[in-house]
N, C-alpha and C positions, 0 to 999 in steps of 0.2 A: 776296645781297651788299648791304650799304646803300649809297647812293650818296652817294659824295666832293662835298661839296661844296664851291668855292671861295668866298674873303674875299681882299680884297684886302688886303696888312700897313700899309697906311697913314691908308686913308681907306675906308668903306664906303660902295657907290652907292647911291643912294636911289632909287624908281621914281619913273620921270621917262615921257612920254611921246616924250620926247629920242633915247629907247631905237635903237629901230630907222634914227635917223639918226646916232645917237653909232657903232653896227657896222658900218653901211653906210660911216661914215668911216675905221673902222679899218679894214675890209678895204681901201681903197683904199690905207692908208698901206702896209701890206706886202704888194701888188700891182705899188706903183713909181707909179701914178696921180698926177699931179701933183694938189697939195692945192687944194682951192678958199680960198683968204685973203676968198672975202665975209663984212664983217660981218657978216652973216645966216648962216653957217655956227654950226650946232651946238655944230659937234666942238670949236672955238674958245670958245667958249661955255661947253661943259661941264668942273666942277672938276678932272676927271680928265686933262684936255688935255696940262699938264706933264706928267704921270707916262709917260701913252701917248708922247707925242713923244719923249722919251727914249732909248725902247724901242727896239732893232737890228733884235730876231728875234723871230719866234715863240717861241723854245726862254727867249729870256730875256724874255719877256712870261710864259710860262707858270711861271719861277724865281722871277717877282716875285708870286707867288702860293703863297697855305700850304692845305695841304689839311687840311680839319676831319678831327679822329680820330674815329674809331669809338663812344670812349667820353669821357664826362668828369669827374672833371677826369683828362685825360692826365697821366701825369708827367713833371716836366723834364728829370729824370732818370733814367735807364732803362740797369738792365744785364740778361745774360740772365736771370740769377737773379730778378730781380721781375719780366720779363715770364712765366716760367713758372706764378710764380703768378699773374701775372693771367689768362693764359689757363687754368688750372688751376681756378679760381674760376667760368669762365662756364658758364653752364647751357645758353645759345646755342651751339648749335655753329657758326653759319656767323659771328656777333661775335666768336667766337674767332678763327675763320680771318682773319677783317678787320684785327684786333688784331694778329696774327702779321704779314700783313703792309704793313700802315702803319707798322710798327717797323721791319721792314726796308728799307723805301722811300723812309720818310718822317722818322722821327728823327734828327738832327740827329747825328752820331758812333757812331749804334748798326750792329752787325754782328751778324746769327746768327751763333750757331755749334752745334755737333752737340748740346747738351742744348735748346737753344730747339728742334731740328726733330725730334728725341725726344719731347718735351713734343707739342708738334702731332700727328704720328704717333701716339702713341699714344690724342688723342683720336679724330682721325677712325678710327682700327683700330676701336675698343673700339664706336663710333656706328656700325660699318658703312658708312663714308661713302669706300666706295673709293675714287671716281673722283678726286673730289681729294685723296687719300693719293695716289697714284700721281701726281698732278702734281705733288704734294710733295716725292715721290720725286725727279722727273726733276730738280726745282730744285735739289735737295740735291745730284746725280750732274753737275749743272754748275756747280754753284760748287767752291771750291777749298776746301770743308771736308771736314776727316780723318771717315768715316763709322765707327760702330760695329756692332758684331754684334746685336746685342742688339736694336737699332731691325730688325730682318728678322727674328729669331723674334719680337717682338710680331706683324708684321703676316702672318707667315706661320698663326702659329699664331689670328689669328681669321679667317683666310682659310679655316681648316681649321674653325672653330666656326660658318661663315657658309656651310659648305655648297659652298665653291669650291677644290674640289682641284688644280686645276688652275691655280688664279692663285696657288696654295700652290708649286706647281712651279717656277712661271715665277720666283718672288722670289726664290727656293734659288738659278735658277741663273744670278741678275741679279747676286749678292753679289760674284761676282767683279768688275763693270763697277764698283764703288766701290771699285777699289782693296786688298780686302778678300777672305782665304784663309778660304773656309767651314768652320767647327771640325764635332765631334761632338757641340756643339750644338744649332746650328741644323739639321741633318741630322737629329737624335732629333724635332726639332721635326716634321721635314717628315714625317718616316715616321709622327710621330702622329697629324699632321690628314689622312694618307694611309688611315691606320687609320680614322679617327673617321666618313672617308666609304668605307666599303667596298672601298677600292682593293689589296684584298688583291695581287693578282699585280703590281700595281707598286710594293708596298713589296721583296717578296724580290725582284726584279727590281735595284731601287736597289740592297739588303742588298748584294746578289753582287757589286756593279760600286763601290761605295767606294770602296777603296783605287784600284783603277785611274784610276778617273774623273775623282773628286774628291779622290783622297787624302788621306783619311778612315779612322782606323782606328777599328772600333768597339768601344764598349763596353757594360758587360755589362746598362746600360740600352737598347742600340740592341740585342743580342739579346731582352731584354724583349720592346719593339715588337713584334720579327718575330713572338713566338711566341703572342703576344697577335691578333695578323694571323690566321694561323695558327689558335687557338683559335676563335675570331671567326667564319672560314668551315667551321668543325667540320674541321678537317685535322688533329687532336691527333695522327697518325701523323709528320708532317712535322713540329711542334713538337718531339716527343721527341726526330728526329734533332739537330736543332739546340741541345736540351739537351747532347743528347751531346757535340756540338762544342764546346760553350764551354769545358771545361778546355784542349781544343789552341790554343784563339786564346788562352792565358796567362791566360783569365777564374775567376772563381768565381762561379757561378751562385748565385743568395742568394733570399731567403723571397720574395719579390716573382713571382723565374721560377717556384717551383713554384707558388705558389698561383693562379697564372695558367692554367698547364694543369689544377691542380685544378677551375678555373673552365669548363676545356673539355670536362672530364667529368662535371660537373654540370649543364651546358647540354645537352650530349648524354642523359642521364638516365641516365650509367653511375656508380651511388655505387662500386660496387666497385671500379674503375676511381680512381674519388676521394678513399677510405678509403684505398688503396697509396698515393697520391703524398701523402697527410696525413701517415700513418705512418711514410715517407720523410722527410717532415722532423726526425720527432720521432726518425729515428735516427740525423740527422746530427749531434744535437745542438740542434738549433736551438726556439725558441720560435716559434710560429705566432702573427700579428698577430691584430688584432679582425678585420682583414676574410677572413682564413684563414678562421676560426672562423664568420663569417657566411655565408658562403659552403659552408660543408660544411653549414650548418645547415639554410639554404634549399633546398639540394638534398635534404635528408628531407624538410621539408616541403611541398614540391611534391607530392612521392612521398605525402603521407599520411602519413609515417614522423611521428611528433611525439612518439613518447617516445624516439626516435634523436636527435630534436631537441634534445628538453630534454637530455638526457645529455651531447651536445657542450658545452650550456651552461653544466655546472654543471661541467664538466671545464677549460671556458675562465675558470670565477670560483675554481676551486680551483688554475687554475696563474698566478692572478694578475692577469688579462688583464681587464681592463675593458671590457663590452659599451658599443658606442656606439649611435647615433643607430638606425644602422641595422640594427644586431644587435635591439634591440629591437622595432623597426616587423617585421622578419619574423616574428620569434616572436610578438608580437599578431595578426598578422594571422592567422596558424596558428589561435591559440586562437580566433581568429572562427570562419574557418573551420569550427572543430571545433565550434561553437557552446558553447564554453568559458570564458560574461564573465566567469565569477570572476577567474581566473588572468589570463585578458586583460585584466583593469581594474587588476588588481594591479601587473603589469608594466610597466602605463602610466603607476601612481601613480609607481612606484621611478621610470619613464624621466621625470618631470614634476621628483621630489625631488632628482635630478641635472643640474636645469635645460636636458635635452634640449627641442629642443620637436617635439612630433607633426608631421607632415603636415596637412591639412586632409582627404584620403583618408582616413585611419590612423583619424582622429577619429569621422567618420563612419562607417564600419563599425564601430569601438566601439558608436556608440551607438543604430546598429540593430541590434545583438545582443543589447544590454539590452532595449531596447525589446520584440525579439520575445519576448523570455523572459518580458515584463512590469514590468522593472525601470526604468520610467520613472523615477522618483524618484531612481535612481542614476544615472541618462543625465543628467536635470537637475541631479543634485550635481555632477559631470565638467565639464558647462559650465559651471558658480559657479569650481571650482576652475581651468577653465584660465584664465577672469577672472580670478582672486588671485593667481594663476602668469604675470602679466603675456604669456601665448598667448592675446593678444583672438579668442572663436571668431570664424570667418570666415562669409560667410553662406554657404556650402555646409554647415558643423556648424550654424549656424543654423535653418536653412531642414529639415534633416534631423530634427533636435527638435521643433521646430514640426511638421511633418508628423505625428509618435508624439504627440505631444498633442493634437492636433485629434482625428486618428484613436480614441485612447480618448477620445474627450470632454471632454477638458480644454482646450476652447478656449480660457477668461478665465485658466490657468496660461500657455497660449500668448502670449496678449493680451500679459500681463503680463512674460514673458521678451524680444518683439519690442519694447518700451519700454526693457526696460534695455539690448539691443542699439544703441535706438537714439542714446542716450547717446553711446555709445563710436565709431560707425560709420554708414556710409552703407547703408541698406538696399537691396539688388539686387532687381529685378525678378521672380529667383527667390524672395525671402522673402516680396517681398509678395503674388506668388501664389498661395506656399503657404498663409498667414493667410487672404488672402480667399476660398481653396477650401475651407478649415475651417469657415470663416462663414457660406461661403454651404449646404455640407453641413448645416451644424445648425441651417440656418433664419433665420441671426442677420442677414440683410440690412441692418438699418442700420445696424450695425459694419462688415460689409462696405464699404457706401458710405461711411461714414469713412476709411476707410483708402486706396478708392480716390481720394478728393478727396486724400489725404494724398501717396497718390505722386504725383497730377495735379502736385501743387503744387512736387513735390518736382524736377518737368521726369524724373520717371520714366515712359515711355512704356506704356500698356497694352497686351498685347498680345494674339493669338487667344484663349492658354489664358483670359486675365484673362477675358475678355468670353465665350467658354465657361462658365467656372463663373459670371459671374453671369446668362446666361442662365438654363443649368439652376436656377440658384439659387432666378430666381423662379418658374419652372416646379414646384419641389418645394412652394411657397408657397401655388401655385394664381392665380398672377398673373403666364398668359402675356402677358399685355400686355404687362407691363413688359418680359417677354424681347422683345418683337417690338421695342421701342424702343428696345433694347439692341443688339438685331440689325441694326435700321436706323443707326445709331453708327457699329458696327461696320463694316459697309461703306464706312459716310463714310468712315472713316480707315483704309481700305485692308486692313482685315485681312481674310482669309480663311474662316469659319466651316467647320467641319468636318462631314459628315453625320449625325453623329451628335448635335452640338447639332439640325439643324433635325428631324432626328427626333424628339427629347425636345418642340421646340418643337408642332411639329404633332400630335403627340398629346396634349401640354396644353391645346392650342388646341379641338383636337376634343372631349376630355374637359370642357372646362369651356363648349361649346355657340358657340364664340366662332366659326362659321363665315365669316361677312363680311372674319375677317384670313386664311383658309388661302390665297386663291389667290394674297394678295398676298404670301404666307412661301415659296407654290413659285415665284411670278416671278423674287422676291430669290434664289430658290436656283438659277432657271435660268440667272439671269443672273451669277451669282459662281462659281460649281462648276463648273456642268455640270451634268445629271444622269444617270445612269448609266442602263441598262433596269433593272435592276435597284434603286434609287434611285427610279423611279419606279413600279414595283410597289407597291415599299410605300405609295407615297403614295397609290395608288387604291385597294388592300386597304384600310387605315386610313378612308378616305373612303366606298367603299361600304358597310363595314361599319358604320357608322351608320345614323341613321334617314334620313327621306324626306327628299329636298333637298338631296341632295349630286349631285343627275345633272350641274346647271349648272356643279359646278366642278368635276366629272370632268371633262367637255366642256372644260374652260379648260385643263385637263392634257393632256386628248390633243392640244389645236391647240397647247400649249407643243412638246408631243412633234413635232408634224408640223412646227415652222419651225422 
């Protein structure tokens, strides 16, 4: 909260060293203290003297004072309508709240009312800033304004998005203390953040007791819920009845309820099961949406089934049905799976030429399936086009290219792709380790240390993996020095080397004769790691098996081992 500061409306105090005798006199004046009239008094003295003697009370000493707003310039004029947008505009969440209420506090004729505390409510729901939404709450439930419905399913339903089913309950059945008859609504509301957090048996719980409770009658979305509930904990026996039931309660059950339970026999892995209630649609008459259609499909391809797949699909473009976002991301990922880029790249282009945009997932398995096939060159045309296709790759599709180009030897294509990435985008700590694990693989160390200075610079943190690969780096170089200097860094800044660097390290060391650094590479490692019995095996096998001269820092290992 930022803190109110007071100005006086008339005259503003200057620092004076007067200070502490100017408040020592006004406490005495509203005390009853008879005043001291010496010349030599202050309080007498200082400009403010008229204004304070005036003053009765407390209450109207503190009237003779304006309190600075929040923001500025305030306006002089203020109804609810531009305070919405002003708090609507803040990025601040808690200058909002400040905002919200210095208007109602503080400005001069202005009064909330239910769309001003709407507009708040909905910011702190949306920020997850319960605690005071709920104070929000209380303030709204004692003032004397008309509350609406609508303000309780926002904050119900991100109560149910935030993981708190139970504070989703407690609003439902606060609704009435505002004066306010709970509809079928905010009820659908409740049963679906009931849903959304596994609260299977106390949504059919609620379902049963409606009408009595809360006198509620439901409809044939509040049957949805249940059997979505139902689905959900694999009960698709209990769902069915309650399809049943929906013609008696005056409902008709519509494309939404079946493909809901379709959904509970595809999660169960029964197609056949799935195929009946698809084919039930289609003999009610009815058209099956895209997500029917996606849905029946993903359940072949889980199963393997993929030319049941494609069959659905060209069944859903022949009866008109436009495949969406997500009809496509299954089927590619199927054709991954099947190790099938053709068709998978294909269907990516159509889902790119329809200005869907991929996943950043979806992307990458595209382009390690090209890759494994060898089809680098197409994996690199896919990232140019999602560039063109305004789908800036991200650096997980980033970082995944770079890898298949390091990997076949085309570091300086890598090089060259993480430049135009970096044009567009902030490079992650995943891309640049991937580059500089490529560089440092092919020798290329002082590109490597380029790039490191580049993220140093860039306040990109290095971390184990980084200084991993350039140990080994200079280890493949033949200059475990460097690793050792690398490794001493490393420590400085807290990271952890893994056994396997100091392995790589100590046989470089050993191979290139450099004895004078092993005992100081097993100290660093007694004192970072541990070492294991087995961890230190190897370091004596390695040791003894060289030439003469290694007794002395055997001996240095066993008395590491012995303290």
């Amino acid at each position: 909260m930022a803190r109110h500061l007071l100005s006086h409306p008339q005259r503003k105090p200057t620092p004076s060293t007067l200070l502490p005798a100017l408040l020592s006199a006004t406490a005495r004046s509203f005390s009853g203290d008879p005043p001291n009239h010496s010349s030599s008094d202050p309080f007498l003295a200082h400009p403010s003297h008229h204004h304070l003697s005036a003053v009765k009370s407390t209450h109207q000493l503190l009237e003779s004072y304006t309190v600075t707003p929040p923001i500025k310039p305030w306006p002089q004029r203020l109804s609810p309508k531009r305070l919405i947008s002003i708090i609507n505009r803040q990025q601040n969440l808690d200058l909002a709240l400040q905002i919200f209420q210095h208007a109602g506090k503080y400005h001069p004729g202005f009064h909330h009312n239910y769309e001003t505390y709407f507009a708040m409510a909905l910011k702190l729901a949306r920020s997850r800033a319960f605690e005071p939404l709920e104070t929000l709450l209380t303030e709204l439930q004692n003032s004397n304004i008309k509350s609406g419905e609508n303000l309780f399913i926002i904050v119900i339903r991100n109560y149910g998005i935030a993981s708190k089913p139970k504070h989703a309950l407690r609003t439902f059945l606060r609704i009435k203390d505002f004066g306010l008859q709970p509809s079928v609504r905010s009820f659908n509301t409740l049963l679906n953040a009931l849903t959304q957090n596994k609260q299977y048996e106390l949504v059919h719980v609620l379902f049963k007791n409606c009408r009595r409770k809360f006198n509620i009658i439901p409809n044939v979305f509040t049957c949805n819920i249940l059997i979505k509930g139902l689905c959900k904990n694999n009960d698709i026996e209990n769902a069915i009845r309650v399809l049943d039931e929906i013609p008696g309660m005056g409902l008709i059950p519509n494309v939404v309820t079946y493909t809901t339970i379709l959904g509970g026999y595809v999660s169960r892995g029964d197609m056949v099961g799935a195929k009946k209630v698809f084919d039930e649609i289609l003999d009610r008459g009815w058209l099956p949406d895209a997500t029917t259609y996606t849905i029946l499909m993903d359940g072949f391809c889980k199963q393997g089934r993929l030319l049941e797949a494609v069959k659905v699909m060209d069944d859903m473009e022949e009866n008109g049905v436009e495949p969406n976002d997500v009809t496509y991301g299954v089927m590619i990922e199927a054709y991954c799976e099947d190790k099938k880029s053709g068709e998978a790249l294909n269907l990516l282009n159509d889902m790119l030429e329809k200005k869907y945009i991929p996943s950043s997932a979806l992307c990458c398995k595209m382009i390690d399936v090209l890759c494994k096939e060898g089809k680098v060159e197409e994996a690199s045309d896919l990232w140019k086009k999602l560039l063109k296709k305004n789908c800036t790759p991200d650096n997980a599709i980033t970082s995944t290219l770079i890898h298949w180009l390091c990997k076949m030897g085309k570091i300086w294509e890598a090089r060259k792709l993480f430049n135009e990435f970096e044009k567009g985008s902030i490079p992650s700590l995943l891309t640049y380790n991937t580059l500089i694990a490529g560089m440092c693989e092919r020798g290329e160390l002082q590109e490597a240390g380029r790039l490191w200075d580049d993220m140093v610079e860039k306040k990109c943190k290095p971390n184990t993996f980084t200084y991993n690969m350039l140990i080994e780096g200079f280890c493949k170089v033949g200059n475990p020095r460097g690793g050792v200097r690398a490794l001493e860094e490393m420590l400085d800044k807290g990271c952890s080397p893994n056994k396997s660097t100091y392995f790589i390290l100590m046989e470089s060391l050993a191979n290139s004769g450099l004895e004078e650094h092993i005992s100081k590479v097993v100290g660093m490692a007694a004192s970072s790691i541990g070492i294991d019995r087995d961890s230190w095996g190897f370091f004596i096998d390695k040791l003894i098996g060289h030439k003469v001269g290694r007794g002395e820092i055997v001996d240095k290992i066993l008395s590491e081992m012995s303290t």
